[in-house]
N, C-alpha and C positions, 0 to 999 in steps of 0.2 A: 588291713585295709577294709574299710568300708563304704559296700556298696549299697545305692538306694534302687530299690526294683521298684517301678514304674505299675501303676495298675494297669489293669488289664485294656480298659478305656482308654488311658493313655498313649499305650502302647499301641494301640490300631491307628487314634489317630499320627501319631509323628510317624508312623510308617504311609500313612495315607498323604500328609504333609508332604512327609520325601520324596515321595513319586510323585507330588504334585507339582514339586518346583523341579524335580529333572527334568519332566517334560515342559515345563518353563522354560528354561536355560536350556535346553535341545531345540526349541522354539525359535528365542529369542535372538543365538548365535549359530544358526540353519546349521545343525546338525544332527546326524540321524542317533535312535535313541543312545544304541550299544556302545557308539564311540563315546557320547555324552558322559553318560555312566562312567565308562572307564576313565576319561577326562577328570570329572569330578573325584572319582577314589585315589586317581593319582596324585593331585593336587591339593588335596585336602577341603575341597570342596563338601561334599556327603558329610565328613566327619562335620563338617560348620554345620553344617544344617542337622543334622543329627543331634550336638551339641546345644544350638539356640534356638532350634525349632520351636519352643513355646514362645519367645519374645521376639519369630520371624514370622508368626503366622499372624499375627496383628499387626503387621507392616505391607505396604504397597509391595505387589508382589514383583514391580517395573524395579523400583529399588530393589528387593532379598536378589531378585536375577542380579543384579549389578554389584551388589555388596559378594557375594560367592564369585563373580566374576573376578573380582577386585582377592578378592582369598587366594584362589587358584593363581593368579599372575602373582601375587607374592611368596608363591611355593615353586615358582618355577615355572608356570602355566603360559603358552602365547599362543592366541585364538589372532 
């Protein structure tokens, strides 16, 4: 298997990214942060953004909240 490691740059910002749209989508559907979080890693939320973070962070962030909303309810997720 081959892995590709992320530079260092990279890597702070999609970690800066992810916390930027958890507290988006904890925002958006008034929830507090921790349940958020856990919401998201259940559902497969985090892994999407984790995943497409480079081609979520040039998108309206009213959309990426809705597009992860839209992930989560198809993994099972009802807000």
């Amino acid at each position: 298997m081959i892995t590709k490691t992320l530079p260092e740059k990279d890597k702070k910002e999609r970690m800066s990214y992810t916390s930027f749209m958890i507290n988006e989508f904890t925002e958006a559907y008034k929830m507090n942060k921790p349940k958020g979080f856990v919401y998201l890693e259940k559902y497969g939320g985090l892994d999407y953004i984790r995943r497409h973070w480079w081609a979520l962070h040039t998108d309206n962030q009213r959309h990426v909240v809705r597009e992860i909303f839209d992930v989560c309810r198809r993994n099972g997720g009802n807000l």
